[in-house]
N, C-alpha and C positions, 0 to 999 in steps of 0.2 A: 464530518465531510463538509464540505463547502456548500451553497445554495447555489444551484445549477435551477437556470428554467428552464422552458420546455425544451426549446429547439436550439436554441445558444446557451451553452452549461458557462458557469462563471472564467473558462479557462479562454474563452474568446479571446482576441486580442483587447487591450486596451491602446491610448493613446489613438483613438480615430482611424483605427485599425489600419494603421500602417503596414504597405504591402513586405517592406522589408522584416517587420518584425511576424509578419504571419505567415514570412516565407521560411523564416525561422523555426516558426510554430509548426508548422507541418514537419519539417525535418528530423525535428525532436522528437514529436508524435509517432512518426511513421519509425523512426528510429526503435524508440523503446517498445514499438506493439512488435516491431519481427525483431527484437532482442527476448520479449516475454514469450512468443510464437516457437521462438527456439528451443527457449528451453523445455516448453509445453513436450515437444516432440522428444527431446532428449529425455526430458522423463519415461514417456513413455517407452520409447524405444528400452530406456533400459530396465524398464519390468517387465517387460514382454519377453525381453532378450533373453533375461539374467531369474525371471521368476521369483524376485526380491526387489525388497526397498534399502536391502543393505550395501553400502558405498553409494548410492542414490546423492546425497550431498557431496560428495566431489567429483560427481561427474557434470555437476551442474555450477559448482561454486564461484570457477572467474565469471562466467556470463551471468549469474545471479548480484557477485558481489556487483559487477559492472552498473549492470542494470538500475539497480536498486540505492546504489552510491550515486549515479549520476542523478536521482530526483532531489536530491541536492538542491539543482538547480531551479526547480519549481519556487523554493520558499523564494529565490530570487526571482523568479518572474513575476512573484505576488509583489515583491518589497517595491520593482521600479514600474510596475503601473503595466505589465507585458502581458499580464491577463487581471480577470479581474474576480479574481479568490482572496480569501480574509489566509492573509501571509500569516498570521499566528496560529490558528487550526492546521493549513499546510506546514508550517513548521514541525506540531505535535506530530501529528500520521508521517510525516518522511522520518523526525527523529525515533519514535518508536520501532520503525524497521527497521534502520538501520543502524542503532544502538543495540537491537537482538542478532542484526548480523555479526556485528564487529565484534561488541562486548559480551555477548554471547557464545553463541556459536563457535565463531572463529578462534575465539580466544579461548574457547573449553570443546575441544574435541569430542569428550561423549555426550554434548550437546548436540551435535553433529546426525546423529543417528537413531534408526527406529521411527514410530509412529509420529512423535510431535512432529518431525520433518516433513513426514509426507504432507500432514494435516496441513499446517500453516505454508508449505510450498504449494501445495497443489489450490489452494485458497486464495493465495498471494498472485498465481499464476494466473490461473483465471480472470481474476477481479481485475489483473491489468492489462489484459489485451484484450477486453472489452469496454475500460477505462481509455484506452488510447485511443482504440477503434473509433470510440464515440466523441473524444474530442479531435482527432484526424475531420472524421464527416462536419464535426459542429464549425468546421473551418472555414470550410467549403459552403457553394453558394445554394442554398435551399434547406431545407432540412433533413435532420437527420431518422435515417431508417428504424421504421419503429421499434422493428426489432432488436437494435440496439438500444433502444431508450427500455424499453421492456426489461429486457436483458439485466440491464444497467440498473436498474429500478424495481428490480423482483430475485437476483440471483444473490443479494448481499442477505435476506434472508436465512440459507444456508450455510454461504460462505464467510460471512463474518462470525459464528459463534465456533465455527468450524476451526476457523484460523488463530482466534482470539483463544482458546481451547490449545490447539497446537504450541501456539508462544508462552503459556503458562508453564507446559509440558517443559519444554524447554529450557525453561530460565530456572523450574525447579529441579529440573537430573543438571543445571551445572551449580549448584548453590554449594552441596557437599566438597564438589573442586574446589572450589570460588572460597571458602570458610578455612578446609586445609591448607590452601596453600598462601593464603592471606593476600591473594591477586587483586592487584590494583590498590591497595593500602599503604596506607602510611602514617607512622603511631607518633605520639607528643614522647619524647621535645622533636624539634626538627626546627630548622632554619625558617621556616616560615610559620611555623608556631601555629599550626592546623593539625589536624587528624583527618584522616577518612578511611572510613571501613567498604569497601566495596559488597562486601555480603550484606551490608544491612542496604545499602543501596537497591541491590535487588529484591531484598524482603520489600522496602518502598516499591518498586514498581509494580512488584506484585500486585500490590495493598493497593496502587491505585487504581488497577483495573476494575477496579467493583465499583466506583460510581462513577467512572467514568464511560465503559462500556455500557450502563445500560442508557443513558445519556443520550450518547451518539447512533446505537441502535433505533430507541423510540423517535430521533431525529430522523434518521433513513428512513422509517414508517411513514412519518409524516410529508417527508420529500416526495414517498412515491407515490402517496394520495394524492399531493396536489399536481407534480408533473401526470403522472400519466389520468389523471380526473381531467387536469385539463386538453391532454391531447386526444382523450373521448369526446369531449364536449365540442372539440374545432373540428371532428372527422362528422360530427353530430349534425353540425350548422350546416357543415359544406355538401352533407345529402340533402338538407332541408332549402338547400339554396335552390 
């Protein structure tokens, strides 16, 4: 994750906070939080409705790939100076998601279905409309409600091993597809005198999740000692003032 401070998270404007580009900021923010908010409901609705999580992924699929394809544009808000996030971390977390929608999922249908979906949807859902929530507020003049900082800074706890758990799920019910039908491959000789196996590609990403996840968790730990330590310590002063 990025190093976000207390009350202005790294997604701030940069460039002298140009009102054009923070008018920007807001749109995109407020955008993807009632894009995430939608589908929050649409899930629900339809386990409530229907008493299953089965066809649950395509009733959510264009406003998820949507959603989730446009953060895309985040790595470029890092690349030209439009917030101020380390553009190679946002890179990693946007291409992880969305290399498990595309080349995942969408691309092996009984990936699509059962428990890893819920797990890693309902994870994914959460974590980003109180991600956007919070950079919406951090935009705007004062700071932001604690409870989103809280929120933001205590709920990744559950929801990232949750989610991180879900995508494993995932990528290994479509490896068997992935292996028979030799999707996305292509074997020596060939015109450009390469190989690639897409099934071992995904045995790699599997594999990388193990030192990479505990990494970034013990990282979130430490983010949410110091953000919310120190926004105990300013509510501390300002009784003592």
């Amino acid at each position: 994750m990025a190093n976000p401070s207390l009350s202005k998270p790294a997604n701030r404007p940069g460039k002298g906070d140009n009102p054009f580009v923070k008018a920007y900021l807001v749109a995109y923010n407020v955008s993807q939080m009632l894009g995430w908010m939608a589908l929050l409901v649409i899930m629900m609705s339809h386990v409530i409705t229907n008493r299953t999580i089965v066809g649950l992924y395509k009733q959510v699929e264009d406003i998820l790939l949507i959603c989730q394809t446009a953060a895309v544009l985040e790595i470029l808000h890092s690349l030209v100076g439009m917030v101020r996030s380390n553009w190679v971390l946002t890179a990693f977390q946007v291409y992880s998601r969305v290399f498990l929608l595309w080349g995942v999922v969408w691309s092996v249908p009984v990936a699509s279905e059962g428990i890893p979906v819920l797990l890693w949807f309902t994870a994914w859902t959460v974590t980003e409309i109180i991600r956007y929530s919070f950079y919406f507020f951090s935009l705007l003049p004062g700071e932001v409600p604690y409870i989103l900082v809280w929120f933001r800074y205590t709920l990744f706890i559950f929801l990232y091993p949750i989610g991180v758990t879900g995508e494993l799920m995932s990528i290994f019910a479509a490896l068997p597809v992935v292996k028979k039908s030799h999707m996305y491959s292509f074997d020596l000789p060939n015109k450009w005198n390469v190989s690639f196996n897409y099934y071992y590609y995904l045995c790699f990403i599997i594999i990388s999740y193990l030192p990479v996840f505990p990494q970034l968790y013990l990282h979130m730990f430490g983010q949410r000692k110091k953000v919310l330590g120190q926004r105990s310590e300013t509510s501390q002063q300002k009784k003592d003032s």
